[in-house]
N, C-alpha and C positions, 0 to 999 in steps of 0.2 A: 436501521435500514439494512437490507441487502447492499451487502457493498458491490457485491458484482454491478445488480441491478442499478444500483448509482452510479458507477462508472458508465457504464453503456448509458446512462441518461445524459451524463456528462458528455458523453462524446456525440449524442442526438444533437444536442446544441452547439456542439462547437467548444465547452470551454475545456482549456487545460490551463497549467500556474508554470511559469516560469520565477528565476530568481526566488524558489522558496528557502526561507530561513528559520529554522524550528527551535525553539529556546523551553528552558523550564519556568514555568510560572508561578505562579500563587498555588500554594500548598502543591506543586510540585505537578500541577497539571499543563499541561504542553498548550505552548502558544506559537501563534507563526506570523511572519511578514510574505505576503506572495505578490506578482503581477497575474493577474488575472488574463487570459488571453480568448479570444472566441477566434475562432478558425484563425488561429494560428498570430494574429495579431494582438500585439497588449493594448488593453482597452484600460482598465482601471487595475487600484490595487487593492488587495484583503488582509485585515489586520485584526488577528484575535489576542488581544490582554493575558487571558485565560486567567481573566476573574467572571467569569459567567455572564451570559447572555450574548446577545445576537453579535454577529462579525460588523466589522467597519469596512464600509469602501469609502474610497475616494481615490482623485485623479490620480492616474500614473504618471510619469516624468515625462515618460515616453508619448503619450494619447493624445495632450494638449488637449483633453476635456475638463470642464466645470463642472463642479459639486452637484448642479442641476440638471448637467448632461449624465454624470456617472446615474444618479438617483432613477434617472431614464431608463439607460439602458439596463439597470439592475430589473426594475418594474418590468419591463419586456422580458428579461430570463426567466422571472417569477411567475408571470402570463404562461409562458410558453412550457413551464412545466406544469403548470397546473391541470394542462390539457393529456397529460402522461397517464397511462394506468397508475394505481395504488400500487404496491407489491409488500408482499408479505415479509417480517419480518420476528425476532425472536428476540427479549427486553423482561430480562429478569424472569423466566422460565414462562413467559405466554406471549402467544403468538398475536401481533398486533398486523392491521394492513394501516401502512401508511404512505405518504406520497417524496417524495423528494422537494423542498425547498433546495434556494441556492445556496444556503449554508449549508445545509445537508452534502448537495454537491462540491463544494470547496471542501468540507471537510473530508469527504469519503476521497477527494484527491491528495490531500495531506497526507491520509492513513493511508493508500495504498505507494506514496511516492516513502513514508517511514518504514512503509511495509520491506520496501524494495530494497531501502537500505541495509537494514535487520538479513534480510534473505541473504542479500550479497556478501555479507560477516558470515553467517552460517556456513555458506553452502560448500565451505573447505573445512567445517570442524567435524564430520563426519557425513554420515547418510542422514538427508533431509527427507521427511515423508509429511504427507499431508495429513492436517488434523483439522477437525474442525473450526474454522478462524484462524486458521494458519498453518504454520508447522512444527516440527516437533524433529531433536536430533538423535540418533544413534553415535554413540561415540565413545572414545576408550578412554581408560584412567590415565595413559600416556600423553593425551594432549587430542589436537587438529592431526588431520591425515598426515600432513607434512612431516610431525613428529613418530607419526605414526611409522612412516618412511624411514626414517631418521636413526631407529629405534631397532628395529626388526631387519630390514630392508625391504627394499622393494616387491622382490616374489612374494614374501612372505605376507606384507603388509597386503598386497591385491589378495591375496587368499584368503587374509580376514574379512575384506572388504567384502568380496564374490560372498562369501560364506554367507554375510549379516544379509546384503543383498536376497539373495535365492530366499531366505524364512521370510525375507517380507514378502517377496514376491508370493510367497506360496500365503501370508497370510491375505491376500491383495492389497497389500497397502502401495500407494502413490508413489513414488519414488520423485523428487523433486528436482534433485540436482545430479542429474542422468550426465548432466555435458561434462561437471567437471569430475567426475567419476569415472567414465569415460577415458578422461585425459590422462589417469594414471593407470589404466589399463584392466579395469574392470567389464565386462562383458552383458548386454543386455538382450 
């Protein structure tokens, strides 16, 4: 799926995950613990093995629902997207339309909340630009900017930076992490 387009589904309904916990699983594929929240309140919780197949809910601590209320409310998420347009999507080089389920939507909040992680490590080890499904770094043999700093000094370090900066610009690529580039006195 479009992860954009899943997100914004995700937020047509209401749900986000609080208390998410992401581990490595069975042959090294990512699994989670989440609370499940619709407009802002935890309702149930989501649990992927990551030995394949559909997610688990059941009661939050917090909900004070039964297995037969969670089962409810899921059935009503699943309703309620069903009634969503299809959107397009791209799975192993052809273009499929498909719809979002609620797994779909829990998931596409996992990867954008590991996403976010990932981002937040990057976006000091150099110039962060966008790439297709993500991003992608510019960055020196000497290490993170800091090093970078560290190494040259300062003046010299932003002049590398401005430099790398200006050819992307000129190639139009995205520049991602504008704010903390920025903070060490790079010019946009």
């Amino acid at each position: 799926m479009s992860i954009k387009n899943t997100i914004e589904n995700a937020n047509k309904i209401g749900v986000t995950l609080k208390n998410i916990k992401t581990f490595e699983g069975h042959d090294t594929i990512p699994g989670f613990n989440a609370d499940v929240c619709i407009d802002g309140k935890v309702v149930f919780h989501a649990y992927d093995s990551a030995h394949g197949g559909c997610y688990e809910y059941t009661p939050a601590r917090e909900s004070k629902l039964k297995h037969n209320e969670v089962w409810k409310v899921t059935q009503e998420l699943e309703d309620k997207l069903k009634t969503f347009p299809k959107h397009k999507t791209t799975l192993g080089g052809r273009e499929y339309e498909m719809r979002d389920s609620l797994d779909c939507i829990i998931g596409g909040l996992i990867s954008e909340y590991e996403y976010q992680k990932t981002f937040k490590k990057d976006s000091k080890k150099g110039v962060l630009f966008e790439v297709e499904g993500g991003h992608s770094i510019v960055s020196w043999k000497v290490g993170n900017i800091a090093k970078l700093i560290k190494v040259f000094g300062i003046q010299k370090a932003k002049e590398m930076i401005q430099t790398q900066v200006r050819v992307m610009e000129m190639e139009k690529k995205v520049i991602l992490n504008k704010e903390y580039l920025m903070s060490v006195g790079v010019t946009f």
